[in-house]
C-alpha positions in Angstrom: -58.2 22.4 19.5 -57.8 25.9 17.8 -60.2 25.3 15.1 -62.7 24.5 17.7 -62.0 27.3 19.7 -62.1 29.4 16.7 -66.0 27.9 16.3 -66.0 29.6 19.9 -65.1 32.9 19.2 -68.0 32.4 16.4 -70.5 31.8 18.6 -70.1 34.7 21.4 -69.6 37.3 18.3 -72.1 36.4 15.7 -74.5 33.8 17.4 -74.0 30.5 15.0 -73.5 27.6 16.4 -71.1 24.9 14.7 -71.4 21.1 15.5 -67.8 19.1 14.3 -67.2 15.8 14.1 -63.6 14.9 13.8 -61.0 12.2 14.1 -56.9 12.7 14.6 -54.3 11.8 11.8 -52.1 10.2 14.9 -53.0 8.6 18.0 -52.8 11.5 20.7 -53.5 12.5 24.0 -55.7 15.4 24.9 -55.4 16.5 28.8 -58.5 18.1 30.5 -57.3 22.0 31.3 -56.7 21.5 35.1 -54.9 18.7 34.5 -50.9 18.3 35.3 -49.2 16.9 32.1 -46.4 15.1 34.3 -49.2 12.6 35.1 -49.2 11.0 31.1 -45.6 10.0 32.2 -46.4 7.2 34.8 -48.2 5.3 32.0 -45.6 3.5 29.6 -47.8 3.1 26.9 -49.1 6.8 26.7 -45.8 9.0 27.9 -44.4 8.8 24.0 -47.6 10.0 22.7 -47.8 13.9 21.7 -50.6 15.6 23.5 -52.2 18.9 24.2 -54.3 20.5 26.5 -57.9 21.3 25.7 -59.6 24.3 26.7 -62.3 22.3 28.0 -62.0 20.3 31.6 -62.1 16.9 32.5 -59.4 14.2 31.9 -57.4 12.9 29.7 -58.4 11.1 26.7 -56.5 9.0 24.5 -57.6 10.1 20.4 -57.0 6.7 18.6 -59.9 5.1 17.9 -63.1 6.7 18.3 -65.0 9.7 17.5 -64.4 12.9 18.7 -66.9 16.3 18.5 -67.0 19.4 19.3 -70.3 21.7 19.7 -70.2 25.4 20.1 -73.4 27.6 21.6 -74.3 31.3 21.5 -75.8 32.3 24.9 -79.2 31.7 25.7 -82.4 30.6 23.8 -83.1 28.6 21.8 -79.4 27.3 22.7 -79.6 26.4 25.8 -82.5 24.6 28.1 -83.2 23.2 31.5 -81.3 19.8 29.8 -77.5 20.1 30.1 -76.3 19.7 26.8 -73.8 17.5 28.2 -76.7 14.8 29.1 -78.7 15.7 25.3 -75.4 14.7 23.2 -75.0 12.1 25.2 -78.9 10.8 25.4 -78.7 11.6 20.8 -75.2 9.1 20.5 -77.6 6.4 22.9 -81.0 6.6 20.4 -78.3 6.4 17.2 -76.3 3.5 18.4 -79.6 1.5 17.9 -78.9 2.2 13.8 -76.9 -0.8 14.5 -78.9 -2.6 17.4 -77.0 -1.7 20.2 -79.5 -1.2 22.8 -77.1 -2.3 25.9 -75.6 1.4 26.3 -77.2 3.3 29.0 -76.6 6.4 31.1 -74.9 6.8 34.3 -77.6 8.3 36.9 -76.8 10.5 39.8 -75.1 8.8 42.6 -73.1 6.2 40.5 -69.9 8.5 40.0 -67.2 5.6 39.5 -63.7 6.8 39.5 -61.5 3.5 38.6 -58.5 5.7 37.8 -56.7 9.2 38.8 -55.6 10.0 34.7 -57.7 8.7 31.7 -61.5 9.9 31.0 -62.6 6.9 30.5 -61.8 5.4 33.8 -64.0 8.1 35.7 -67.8 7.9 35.1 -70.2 10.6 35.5 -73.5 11.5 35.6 -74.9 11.6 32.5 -71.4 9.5 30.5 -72.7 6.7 28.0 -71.5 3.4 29.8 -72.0 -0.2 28.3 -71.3 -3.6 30.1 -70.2 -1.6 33.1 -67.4 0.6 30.6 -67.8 3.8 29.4 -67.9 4.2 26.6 -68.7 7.8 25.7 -67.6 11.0 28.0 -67.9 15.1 27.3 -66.5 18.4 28.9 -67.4 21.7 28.7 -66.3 25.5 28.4 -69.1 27.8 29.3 -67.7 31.8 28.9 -70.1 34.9 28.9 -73.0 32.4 28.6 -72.2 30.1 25.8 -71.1 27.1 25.5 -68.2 24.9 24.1 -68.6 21.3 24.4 -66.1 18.9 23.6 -66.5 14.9 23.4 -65.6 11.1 22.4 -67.0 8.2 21.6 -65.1 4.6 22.3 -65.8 3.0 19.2 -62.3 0.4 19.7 -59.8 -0.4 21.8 -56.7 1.2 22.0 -53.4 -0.7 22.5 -52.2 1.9 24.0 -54.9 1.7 26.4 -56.0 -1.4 26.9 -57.5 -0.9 30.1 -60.2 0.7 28.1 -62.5 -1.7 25.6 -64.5 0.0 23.3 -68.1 -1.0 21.3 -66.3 -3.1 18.9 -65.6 -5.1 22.1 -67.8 -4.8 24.4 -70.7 -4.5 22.0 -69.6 -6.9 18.7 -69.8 -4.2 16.5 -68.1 -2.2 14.1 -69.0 1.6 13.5 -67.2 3.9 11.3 -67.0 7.0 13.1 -68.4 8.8 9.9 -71.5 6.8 10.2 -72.4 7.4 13.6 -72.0 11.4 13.4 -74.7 11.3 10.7 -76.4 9.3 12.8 -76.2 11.5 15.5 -76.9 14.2 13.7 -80.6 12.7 12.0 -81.3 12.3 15.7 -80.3 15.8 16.7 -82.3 17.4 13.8 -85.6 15.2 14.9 -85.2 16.6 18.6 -84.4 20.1 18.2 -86.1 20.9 15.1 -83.0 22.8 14.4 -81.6 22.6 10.4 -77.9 21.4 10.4 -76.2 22.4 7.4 -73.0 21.4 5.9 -70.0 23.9 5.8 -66.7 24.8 5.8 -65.0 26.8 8.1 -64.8 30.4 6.8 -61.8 32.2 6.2 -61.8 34.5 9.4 -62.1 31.4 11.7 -59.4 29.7 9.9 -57.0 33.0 10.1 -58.3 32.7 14.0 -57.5 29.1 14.4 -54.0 29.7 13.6 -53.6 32.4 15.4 -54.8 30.4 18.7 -52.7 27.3 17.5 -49.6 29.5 17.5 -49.9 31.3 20.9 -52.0 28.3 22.4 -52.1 24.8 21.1 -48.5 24.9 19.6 -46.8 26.5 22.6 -45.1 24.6 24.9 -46.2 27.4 28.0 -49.9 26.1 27.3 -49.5 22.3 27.1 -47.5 21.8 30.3 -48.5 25.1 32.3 -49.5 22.5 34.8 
């Protein structure tokens, strides 16, 4: 969560943008920022799991696995269009999925909200969420200050058992992705739309000094994770 604020910061001070793809060393919850922490407690399976809070809204999601990004604009052109980037991410995972023939994931259209519970993300579908065989199975949130943008997300890819309320591709779909496949995947389909050039990198040294920074007033702090 601090690294990809850190990409933030990058973005509003020097105009790159960064897209990461990531996955997390232990299954863990990440609450939307308006959420109240107390909630992950009335679930059995979830209440011993660490967590933080994300500087991004929504709900909760449960970081087991699946694949998890997150995208961070400067303001403006050629950023930002009349498309929500939350519905363009979402439309790239869709046309990459059929790499491996799945052609059964479409997305929710306005006036199909479904909210089939009060806590986890994937229980509350949106416009413009990735659902398959009536799950969902791919959700984002996003941050939007002085004009640009961050954007977190996460892709289902299997079932959880601590959430198995929640089926993924591998079961709703047959299939078997590895998460490092499908963000290249994404990302040939990103390039061909945008035009844009996506480079490899590492993070530079000021964003890492700024990432832990953040982590230690932030992310690591108890005062941020249950100030609600």
């Amino acid at each position: 969560m601090a690294l990809d604020e850190a990409i933030l910061h990058t973005a509003l001070k020097s105009g790159q943008a960064t897209l990461r793809f990531y996955e997390w060393a232990e299954p863990t919850i990440s609450l939307g920022y308006f959420q109240n922490q107390a909630e992950r407690l009335e679930h059995p399976l979830l209440k011993s799991l660490p967590y933080v809070r994300r500087h991004t809204g929504g709900a909760a999601i449960i970081h087991h696995h699946e694949l998890t990004y997150a995208l961070a604009l400067p303001a403006g052109s050629p950023w930002h269009t009349s498309e929500s980037w939350l519905c363009r991410f979402h439309h790239a995972a869709q046309k990459a999925l059929r790499n491996w023939e799945v052609t059964t994931v479409k997305p929710v259209v306005c006036g199909d909200e479904k909210k089939l519970g009060p806590f986890l993300c994937f229980l509350h579908q949106t416009p413009g969420d990735l659902v398959t065989h009536g799950a969902k199975i791919a959700g984002s949130a996003q941050r939007r200050p002085h004009g640009a943008t961050l954007q977190h997300g996460s892709i289902l890819l299997a079932q959880s058992e601590h959430t198995p309320e929640l089926p993924g591709l591998r079961e709703l779909t047959g299939t078997d992705i590895l998460p490092g496949e499908l963000a290249s995947a994404i990302l040939d389909v990103l390039a061909g739309e945008t035009g844009w050039a996506f480079e490899p990198g590492e993070l530079s040294g000021e964003e890492l000094a700024d990432a832990a920074q953040i982590r230690e007033t932030k992310y690591a702090s108890p005062e941020w994770n249950d100030k609600r």
